[in-house]
PDB file of the backbone (N, CA, C, O) and the ligand in Angstrom, with CONECT records:
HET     ZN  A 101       1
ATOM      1  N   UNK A   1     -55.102 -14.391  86.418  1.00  0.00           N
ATOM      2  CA  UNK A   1     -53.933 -13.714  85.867  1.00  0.00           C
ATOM      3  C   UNK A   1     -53.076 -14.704  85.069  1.00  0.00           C
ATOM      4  O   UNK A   1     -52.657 -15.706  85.649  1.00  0.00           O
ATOM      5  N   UNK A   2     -52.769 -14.477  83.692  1.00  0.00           N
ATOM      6  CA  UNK A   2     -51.625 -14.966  82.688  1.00  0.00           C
ATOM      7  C   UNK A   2     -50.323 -14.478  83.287  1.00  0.00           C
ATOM      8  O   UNK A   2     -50.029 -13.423  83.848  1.00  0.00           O
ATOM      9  N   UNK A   3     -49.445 -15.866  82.918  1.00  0.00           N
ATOM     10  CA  UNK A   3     -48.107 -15.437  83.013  1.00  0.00           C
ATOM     11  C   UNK A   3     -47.349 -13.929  82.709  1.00  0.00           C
ATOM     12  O   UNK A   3     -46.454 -13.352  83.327  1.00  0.00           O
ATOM     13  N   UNK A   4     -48.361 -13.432  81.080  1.00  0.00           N
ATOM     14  CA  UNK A   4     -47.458 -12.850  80.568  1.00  0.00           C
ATOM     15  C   UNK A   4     -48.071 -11.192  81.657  1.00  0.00           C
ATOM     16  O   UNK A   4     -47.335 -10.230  81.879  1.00  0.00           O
ATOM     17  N   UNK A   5     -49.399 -11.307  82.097  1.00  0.00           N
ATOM     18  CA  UNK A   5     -49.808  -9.952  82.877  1.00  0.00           C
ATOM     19  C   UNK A   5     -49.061 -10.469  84.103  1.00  0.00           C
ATOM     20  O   UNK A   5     -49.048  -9.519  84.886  1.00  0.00           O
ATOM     21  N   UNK A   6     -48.514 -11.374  84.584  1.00  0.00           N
ATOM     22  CA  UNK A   6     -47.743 -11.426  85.571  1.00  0.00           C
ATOM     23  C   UNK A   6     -46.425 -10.467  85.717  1.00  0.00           C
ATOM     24  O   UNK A   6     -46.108  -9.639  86.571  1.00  0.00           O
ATOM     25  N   UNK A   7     -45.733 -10.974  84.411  1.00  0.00           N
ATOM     26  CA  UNK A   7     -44.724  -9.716  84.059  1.00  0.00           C
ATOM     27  C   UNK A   7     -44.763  -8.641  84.065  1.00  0.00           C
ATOM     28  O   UNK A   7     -43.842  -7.996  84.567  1.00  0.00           O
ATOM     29  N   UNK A   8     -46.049  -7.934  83.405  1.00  0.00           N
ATOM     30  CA  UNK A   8     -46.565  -6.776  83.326  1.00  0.00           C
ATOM     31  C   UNK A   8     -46.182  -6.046  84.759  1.00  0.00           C
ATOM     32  O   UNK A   8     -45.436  -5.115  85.062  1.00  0.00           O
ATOM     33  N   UNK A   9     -47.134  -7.004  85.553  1.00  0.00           N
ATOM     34  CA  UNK A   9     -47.424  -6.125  86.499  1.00  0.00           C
ATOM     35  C   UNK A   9     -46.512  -6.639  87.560  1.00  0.00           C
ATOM     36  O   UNK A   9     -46.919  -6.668  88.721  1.00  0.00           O
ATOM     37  N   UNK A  10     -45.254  -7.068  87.242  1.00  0.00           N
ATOM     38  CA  UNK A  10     -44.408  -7.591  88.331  1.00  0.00           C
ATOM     39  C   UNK A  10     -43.278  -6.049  88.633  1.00  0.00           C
ATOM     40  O   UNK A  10     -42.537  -6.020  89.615  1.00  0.00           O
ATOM     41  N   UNK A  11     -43.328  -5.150  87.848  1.00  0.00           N
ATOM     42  CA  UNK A  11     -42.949  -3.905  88.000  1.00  0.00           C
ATOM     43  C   UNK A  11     -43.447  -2.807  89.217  1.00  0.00           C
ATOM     44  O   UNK A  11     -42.792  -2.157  90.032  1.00  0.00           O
ATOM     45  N   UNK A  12     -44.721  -2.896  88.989  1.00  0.00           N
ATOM     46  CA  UNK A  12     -45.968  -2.447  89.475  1.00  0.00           C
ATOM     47  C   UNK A  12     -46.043  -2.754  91.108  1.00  0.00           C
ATOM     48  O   UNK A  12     -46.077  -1.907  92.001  1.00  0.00           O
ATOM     49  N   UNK A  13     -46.062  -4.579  91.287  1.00  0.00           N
ATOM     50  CA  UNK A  13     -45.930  -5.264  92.305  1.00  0.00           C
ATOM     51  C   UNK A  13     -44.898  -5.076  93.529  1.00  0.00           C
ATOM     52  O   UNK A  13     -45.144  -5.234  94.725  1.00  0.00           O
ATOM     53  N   UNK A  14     -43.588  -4.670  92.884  1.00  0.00           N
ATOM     54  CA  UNK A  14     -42.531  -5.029  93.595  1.00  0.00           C
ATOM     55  C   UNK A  14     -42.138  -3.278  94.259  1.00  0.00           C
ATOM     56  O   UNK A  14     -41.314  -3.044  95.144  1.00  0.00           O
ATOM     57  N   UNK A  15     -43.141  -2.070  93.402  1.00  0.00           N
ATOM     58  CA  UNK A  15     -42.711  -0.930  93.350  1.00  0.00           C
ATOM     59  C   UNK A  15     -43.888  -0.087  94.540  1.00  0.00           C
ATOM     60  O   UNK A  15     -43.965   1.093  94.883  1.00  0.00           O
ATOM     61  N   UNK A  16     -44.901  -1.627  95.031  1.00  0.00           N
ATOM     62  CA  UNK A  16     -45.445  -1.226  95.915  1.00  0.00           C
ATOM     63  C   UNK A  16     -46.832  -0.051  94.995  1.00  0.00           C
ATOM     64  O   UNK A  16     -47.668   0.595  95.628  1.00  0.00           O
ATOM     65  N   UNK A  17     -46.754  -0.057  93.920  1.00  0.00           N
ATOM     66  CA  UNK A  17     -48.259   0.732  93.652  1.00  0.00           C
ATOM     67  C   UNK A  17     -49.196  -0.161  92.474  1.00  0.00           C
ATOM     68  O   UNK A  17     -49.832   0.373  91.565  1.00  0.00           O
ATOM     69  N   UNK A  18     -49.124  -1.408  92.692  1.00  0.00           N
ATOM     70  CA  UNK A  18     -50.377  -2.417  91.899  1.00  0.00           C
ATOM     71  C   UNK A  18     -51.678  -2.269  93.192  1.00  0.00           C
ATOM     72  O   UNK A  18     -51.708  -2.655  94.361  1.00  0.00           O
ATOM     73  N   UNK A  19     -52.231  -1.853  92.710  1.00  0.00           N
ATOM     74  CA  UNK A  19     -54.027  -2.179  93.172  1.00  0.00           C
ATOM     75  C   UNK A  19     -54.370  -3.011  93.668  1.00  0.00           C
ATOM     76  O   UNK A  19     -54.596  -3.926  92.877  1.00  0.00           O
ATOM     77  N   UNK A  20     -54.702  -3.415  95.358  1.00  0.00           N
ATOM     78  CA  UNK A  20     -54.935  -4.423  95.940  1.00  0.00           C
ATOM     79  C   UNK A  20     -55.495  -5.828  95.172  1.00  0.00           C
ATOM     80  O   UNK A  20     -55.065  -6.981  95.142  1.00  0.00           O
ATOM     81  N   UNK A  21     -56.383  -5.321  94.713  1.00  0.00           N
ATOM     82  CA  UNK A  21     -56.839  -5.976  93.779  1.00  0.00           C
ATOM     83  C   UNK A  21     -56.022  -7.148  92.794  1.00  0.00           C
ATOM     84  O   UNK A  21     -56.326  -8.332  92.643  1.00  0.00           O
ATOM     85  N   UNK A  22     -54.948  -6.426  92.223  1.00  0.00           N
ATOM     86  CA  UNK A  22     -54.315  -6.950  91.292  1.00  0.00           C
ATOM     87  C   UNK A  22     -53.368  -7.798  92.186  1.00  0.00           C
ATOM     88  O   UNK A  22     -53.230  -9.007  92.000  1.00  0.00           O
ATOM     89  N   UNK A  23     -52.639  -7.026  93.290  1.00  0.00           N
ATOM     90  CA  UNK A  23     -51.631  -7.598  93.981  1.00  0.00           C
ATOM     91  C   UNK A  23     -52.061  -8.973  94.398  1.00  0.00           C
ATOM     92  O   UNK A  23     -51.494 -10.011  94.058  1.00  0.00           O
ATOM     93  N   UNK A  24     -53.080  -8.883  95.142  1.00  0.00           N
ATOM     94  CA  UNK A  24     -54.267 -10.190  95.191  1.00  0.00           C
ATOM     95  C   UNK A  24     -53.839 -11.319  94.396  1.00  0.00           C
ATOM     96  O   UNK A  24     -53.171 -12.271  94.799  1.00  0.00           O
ATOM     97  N   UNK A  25     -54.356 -11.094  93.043  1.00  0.00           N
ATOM     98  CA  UNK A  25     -54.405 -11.556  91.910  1.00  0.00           C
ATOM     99  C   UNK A  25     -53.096 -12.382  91.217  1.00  0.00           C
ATOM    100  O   UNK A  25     -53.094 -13.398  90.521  1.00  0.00           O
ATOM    101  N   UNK A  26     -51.927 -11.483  91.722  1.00  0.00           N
ATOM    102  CA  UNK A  26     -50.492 -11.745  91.263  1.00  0.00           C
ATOM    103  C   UNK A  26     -50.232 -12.673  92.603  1.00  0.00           C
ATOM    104  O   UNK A  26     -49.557 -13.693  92.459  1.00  0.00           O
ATOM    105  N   UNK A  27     -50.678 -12.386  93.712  1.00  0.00           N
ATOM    106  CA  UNK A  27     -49.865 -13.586  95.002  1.00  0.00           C
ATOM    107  C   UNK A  27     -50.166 -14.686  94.517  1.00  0.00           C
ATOM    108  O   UNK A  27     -49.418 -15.660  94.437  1.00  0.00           O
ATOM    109  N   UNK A  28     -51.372 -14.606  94.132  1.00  0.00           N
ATOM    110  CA  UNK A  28     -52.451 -15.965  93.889  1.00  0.00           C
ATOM    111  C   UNK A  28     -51.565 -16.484  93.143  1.00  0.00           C
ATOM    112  O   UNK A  28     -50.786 -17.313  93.614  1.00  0.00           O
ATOM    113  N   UNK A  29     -51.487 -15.983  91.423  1.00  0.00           N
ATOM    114  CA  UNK A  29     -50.936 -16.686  90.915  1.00  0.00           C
ATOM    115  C   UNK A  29     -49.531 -17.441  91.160  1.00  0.00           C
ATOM    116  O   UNK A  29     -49.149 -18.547  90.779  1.00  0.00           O
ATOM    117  N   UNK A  30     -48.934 -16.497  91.894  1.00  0.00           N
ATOM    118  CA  UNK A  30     -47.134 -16.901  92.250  1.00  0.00           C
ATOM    119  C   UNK A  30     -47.439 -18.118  93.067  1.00  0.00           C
ATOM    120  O   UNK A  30     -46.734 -19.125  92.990  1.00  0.00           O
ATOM    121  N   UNK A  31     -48.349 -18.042  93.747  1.00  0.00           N
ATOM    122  CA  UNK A  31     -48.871 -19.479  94.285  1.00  0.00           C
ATOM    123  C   UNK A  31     -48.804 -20.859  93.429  1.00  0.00           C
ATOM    124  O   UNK A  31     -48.707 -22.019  93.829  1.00  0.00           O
ATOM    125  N   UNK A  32     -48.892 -20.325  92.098  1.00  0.00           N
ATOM    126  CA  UNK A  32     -49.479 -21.573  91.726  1.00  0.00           C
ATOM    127  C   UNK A  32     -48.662 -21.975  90.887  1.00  0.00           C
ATOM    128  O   UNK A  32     -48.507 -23.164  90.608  1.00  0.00           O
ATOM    129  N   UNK A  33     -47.957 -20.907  90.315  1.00  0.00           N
ATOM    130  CA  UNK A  33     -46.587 -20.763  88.724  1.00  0.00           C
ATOM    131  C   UNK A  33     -45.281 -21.007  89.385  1.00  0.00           C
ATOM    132  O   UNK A  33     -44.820 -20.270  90.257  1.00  0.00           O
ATOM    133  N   UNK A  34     -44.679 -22.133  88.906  1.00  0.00           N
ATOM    134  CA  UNK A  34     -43.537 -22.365  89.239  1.00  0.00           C
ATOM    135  C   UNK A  34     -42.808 -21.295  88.402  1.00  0.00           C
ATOM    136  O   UNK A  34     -42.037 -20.462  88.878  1.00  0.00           O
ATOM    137  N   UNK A  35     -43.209 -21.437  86.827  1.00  0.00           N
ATOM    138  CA  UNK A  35     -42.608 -20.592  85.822  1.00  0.00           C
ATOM    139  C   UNK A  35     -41.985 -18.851  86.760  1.00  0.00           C
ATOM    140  O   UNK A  35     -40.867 -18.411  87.028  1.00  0.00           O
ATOM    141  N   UNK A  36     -43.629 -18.253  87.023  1.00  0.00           N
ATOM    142  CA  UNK A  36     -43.005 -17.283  87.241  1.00  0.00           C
ATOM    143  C   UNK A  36     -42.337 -16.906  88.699  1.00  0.00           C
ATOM    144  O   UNK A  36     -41.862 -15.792  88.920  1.00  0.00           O
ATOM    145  N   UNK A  37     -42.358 -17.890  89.591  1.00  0.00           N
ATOM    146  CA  UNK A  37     -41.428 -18.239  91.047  1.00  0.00           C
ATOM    147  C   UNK A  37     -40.220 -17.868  90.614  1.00  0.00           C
ATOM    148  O   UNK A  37     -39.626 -16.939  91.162  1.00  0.00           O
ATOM    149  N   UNK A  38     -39.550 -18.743  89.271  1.00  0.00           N
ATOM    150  CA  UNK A  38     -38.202 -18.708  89.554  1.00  0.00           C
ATOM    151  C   UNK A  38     -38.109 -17.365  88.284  1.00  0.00           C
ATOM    152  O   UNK A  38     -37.009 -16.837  88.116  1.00  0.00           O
ATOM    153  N   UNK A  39     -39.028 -17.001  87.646  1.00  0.00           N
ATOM    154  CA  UNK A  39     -38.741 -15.260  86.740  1.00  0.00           C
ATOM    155  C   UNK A  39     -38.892 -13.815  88.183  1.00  0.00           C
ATOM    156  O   UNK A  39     -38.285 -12.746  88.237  1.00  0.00           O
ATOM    157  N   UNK A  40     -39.962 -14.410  89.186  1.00  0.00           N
ATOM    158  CA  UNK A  40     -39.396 -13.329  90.030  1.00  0.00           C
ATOM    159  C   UNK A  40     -38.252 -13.601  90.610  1.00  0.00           C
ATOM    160  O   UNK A  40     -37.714 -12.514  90.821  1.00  0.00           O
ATOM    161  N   UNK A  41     -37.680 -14.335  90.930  1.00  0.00           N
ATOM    162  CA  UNK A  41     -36.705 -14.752  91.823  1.00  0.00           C
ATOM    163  C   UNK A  41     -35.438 -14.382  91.032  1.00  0.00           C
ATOM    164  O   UNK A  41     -34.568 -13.775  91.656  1.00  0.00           O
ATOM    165  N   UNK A  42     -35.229 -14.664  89.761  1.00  0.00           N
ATOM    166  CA  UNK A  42     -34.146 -14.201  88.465  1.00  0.00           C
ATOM    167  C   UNK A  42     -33.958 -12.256  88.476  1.00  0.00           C
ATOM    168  O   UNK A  42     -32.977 -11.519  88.377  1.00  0.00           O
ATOM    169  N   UNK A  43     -35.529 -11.995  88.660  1.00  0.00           N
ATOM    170  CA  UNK A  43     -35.857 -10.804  88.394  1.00  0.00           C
ATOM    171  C   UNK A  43     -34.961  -9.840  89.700  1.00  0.00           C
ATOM    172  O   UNK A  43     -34.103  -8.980  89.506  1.00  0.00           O
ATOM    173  N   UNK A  44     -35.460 -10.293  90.914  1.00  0.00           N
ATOM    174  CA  UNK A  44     -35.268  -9.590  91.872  1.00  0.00           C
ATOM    175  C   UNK A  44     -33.392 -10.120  92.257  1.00  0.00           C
ATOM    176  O   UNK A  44     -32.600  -9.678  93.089  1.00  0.00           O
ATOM    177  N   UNK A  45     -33.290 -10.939  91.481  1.00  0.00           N
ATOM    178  CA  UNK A  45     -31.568 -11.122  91.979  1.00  0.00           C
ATOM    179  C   UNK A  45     -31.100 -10.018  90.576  1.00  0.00           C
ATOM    180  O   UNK A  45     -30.029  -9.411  90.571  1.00  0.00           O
ATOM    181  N   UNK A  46     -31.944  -9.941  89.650  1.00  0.00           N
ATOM    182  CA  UNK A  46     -30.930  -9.128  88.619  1.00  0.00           C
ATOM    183  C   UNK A  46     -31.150  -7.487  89.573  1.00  0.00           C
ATOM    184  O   UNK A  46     -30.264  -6.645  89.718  1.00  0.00           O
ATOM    185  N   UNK A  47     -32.402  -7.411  90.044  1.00  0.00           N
ATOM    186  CA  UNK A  47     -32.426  -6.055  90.596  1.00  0.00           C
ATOM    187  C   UNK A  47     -31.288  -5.601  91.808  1.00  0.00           C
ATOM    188  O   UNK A  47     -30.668  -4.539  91.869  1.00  0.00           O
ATOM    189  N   UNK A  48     -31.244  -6.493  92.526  1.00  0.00           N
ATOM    190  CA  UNK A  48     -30.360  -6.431  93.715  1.00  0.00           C
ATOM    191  C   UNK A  48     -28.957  -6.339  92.815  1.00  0.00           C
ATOM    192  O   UNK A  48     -28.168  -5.607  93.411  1.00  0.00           O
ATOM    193  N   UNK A  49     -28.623  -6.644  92.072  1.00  0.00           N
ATOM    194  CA  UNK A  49     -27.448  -6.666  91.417  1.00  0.00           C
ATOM    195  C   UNK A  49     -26.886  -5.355  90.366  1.00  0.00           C
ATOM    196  O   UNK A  49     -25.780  -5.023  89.939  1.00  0.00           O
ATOM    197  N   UNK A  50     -27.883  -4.982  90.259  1.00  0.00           N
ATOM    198  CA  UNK A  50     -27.970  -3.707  89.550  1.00  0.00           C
ATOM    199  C   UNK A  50     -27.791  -2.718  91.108  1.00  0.00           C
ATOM    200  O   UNK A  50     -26.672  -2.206  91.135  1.00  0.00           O
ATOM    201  N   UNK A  51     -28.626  -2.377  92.326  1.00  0.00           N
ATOM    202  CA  UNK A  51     -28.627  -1.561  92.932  1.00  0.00           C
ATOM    203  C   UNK A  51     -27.125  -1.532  93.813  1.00  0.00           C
ATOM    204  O   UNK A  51     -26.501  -0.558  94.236  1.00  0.00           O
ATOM    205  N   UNK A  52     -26.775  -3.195  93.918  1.00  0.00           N
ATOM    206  CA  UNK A  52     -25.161  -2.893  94.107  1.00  0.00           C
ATOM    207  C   UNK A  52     -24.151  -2.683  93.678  1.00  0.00           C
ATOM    208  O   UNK A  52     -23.119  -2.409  94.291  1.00  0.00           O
ATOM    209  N   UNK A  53     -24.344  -2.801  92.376  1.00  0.00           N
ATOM    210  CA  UNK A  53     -23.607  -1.904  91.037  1.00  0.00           C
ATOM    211  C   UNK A  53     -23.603  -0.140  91.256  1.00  0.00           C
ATOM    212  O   UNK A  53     -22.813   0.785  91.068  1.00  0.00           O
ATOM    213  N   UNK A  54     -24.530  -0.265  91.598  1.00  0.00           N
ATOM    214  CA  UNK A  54     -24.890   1.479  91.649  1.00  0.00           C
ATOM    215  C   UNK A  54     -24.391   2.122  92.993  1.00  0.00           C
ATOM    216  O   UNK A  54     -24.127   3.313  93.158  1.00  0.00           O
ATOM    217  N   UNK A  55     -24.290   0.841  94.177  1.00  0.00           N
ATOM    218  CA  UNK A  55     -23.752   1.448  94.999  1.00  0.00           C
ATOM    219  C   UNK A  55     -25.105   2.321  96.164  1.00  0.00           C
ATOM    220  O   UNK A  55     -25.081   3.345  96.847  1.00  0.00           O
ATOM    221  N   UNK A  56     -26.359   1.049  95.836  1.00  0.00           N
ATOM    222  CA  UNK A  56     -27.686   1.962  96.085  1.00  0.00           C
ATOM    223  C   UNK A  56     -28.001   0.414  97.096  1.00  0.00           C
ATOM    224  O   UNK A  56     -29.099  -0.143  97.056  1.00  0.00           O
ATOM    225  N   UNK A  57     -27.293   0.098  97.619  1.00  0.00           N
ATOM    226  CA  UNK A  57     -28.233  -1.233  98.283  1.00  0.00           C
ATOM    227  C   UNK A  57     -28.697  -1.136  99.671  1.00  0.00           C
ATOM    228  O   UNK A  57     -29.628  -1.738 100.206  1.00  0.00           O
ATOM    229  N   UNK A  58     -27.600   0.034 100.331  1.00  0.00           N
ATOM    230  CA  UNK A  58     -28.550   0.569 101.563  1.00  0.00           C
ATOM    231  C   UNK A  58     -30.051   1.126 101.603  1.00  0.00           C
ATOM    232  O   UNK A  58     -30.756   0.995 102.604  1.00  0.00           O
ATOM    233  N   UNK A  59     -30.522   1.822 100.310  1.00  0.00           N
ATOM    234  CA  UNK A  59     -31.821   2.020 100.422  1.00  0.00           C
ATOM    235  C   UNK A  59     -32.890   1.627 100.688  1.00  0.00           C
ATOM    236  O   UNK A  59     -33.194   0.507 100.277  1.00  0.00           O
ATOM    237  N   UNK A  60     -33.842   2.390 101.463  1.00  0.00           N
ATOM    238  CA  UNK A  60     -34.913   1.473 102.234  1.00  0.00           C
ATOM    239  C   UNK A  60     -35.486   1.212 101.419  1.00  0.00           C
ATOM    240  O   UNK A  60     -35.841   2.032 100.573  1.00  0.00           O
ATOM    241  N   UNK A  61     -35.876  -0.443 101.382  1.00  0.00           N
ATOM    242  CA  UNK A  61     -36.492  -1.179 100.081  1.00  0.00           C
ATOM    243  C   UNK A  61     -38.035  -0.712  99.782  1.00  0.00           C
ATOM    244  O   UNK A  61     -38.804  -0.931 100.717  1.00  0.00           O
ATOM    245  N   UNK A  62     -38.587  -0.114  98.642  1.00  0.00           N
ATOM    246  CA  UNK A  62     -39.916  -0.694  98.620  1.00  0.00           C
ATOM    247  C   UNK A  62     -40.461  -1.518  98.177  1.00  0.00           C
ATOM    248  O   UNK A  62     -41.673  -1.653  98.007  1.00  0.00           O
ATOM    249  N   UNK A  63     -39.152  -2.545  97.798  1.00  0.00           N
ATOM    250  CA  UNK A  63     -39.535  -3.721  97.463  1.00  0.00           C
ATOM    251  C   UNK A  63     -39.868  -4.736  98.986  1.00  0.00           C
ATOM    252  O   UNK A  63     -39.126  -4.694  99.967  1.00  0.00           O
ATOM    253  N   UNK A  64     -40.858  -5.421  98.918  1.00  0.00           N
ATOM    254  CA  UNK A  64     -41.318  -5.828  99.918  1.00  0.00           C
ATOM    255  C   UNK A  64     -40.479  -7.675  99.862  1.00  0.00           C
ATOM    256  O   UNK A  64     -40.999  -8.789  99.800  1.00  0.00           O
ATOM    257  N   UNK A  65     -39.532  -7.382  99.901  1.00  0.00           N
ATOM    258  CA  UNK A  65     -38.531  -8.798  99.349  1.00  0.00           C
ATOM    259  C   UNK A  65     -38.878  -9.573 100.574  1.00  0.00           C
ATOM    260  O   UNK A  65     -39.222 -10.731 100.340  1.00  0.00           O
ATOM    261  N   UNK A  66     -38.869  -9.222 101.781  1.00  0.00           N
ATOM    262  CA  UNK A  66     -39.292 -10.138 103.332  1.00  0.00           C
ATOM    263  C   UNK A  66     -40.473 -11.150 102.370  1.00  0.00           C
ATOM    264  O   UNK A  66     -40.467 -12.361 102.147  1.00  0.00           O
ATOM    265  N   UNK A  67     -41.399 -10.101 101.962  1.00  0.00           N
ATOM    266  CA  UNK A  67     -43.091 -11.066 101.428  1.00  0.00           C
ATOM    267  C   UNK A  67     -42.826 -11.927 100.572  1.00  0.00           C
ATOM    268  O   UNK A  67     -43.429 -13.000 100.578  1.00  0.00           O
ATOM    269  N   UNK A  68     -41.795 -11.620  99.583  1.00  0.00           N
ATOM    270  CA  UNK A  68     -41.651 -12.040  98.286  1.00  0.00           C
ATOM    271  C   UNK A  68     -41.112 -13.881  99.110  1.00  0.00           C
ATOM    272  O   UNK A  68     -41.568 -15.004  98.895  1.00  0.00           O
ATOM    273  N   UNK A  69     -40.195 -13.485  99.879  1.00  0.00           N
ATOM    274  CA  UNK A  69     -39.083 -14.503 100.446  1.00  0.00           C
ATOM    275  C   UNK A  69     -40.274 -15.326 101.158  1.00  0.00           C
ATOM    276  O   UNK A  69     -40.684 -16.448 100.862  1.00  0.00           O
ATOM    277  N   UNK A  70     -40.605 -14.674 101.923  1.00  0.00           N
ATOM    278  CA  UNK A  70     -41.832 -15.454 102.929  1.00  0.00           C
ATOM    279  C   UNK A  70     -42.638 -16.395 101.595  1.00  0.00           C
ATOM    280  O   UNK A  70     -42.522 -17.620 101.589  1.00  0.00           O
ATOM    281  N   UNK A  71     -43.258 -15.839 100.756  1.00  0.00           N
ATOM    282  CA  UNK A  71     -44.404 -16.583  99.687  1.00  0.00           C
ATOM    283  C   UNK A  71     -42.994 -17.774  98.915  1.00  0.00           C
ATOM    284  O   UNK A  71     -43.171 -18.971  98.688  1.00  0.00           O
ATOM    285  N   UNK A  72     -42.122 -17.255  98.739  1.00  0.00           N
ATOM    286  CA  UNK A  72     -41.282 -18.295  97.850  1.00  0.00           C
ATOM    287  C   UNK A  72     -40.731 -19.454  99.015  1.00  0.00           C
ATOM    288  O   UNK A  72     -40.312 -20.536  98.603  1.00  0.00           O
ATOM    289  N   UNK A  73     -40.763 -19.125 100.629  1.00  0.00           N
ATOM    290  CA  UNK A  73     -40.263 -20.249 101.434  1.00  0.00           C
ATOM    291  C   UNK A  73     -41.706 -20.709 101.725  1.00  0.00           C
ATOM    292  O   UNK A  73     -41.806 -21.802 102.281  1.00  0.00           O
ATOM    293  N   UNK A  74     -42.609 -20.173 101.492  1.00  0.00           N
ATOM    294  CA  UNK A  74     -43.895 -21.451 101.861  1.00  0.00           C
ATOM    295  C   UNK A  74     -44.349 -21.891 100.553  1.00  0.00           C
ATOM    296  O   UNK A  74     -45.445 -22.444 100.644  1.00  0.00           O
ATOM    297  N   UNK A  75     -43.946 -21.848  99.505  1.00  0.00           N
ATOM    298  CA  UNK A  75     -43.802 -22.865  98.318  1.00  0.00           C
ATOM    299  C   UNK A  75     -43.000 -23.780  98.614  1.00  0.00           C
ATOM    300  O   UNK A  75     -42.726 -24.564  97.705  1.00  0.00           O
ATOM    301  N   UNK A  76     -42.331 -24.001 100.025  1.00  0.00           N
ATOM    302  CA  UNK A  76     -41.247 -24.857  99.767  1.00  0.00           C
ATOM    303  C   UNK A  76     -40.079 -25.365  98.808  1.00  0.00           C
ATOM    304  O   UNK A  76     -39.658 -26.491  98.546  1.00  0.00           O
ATOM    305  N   UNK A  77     -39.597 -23.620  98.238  1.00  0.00           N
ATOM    306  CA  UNK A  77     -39.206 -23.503  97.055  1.00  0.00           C
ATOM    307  C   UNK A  77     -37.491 -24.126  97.270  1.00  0.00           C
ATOM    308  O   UNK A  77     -36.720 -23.587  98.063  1.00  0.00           O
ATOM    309  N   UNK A  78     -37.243 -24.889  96.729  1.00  0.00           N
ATOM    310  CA  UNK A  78     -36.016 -25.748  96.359  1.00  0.00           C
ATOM    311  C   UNK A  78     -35.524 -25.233  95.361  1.00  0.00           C
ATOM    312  O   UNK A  78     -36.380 -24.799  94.590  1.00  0.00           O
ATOM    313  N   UNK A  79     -34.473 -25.093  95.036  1.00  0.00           N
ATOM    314  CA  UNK A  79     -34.106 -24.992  93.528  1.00  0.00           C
ATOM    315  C   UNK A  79     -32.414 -26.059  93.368  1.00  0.00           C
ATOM    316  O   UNK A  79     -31.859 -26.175  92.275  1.00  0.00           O
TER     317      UNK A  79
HETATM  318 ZN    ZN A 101     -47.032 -17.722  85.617  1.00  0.00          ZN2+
END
């Protein structure tokens, strides 16, 4: 997986309906891309920021942010 199908399918990913397959494909890479570590991490703080704008942040997430958090703290992610 390319950075830029990372993006693609970082919609897809976070919305809980990318294809095992792909999801696979996208952990892997977040594994390995610092680049796109800190574009999900930008991504999912602009999202959270939008849903408390809206006044929507109690909703049960299907964003799987626990996994996201878990994969970005065993990068030993510093910023
Ligand atoms: Zn990347």
């Amino acid at each position: 997986m390319t950075c830029r199908e990372f993006a693609e399918f970082l919609d897809a990913f976070l919305a809980g309906t990318l294809p095992s397959e792909q999801a696979l494909a996208f952990q892997r890479h977040l594994a390995i891309c610092a680049d796109c570590i800190a574009y999900l991490d930008s991504y999912q703080r602009t999202m959270a920021a939008c849903r408390t704008l809206r006044g929507e942040d109690a909703l049960p997430a299907d964003v799987p942010e626990e996994l996201v958090e878990a994969i970005l703290r065993s990068r030993g992610g510093r910023r």
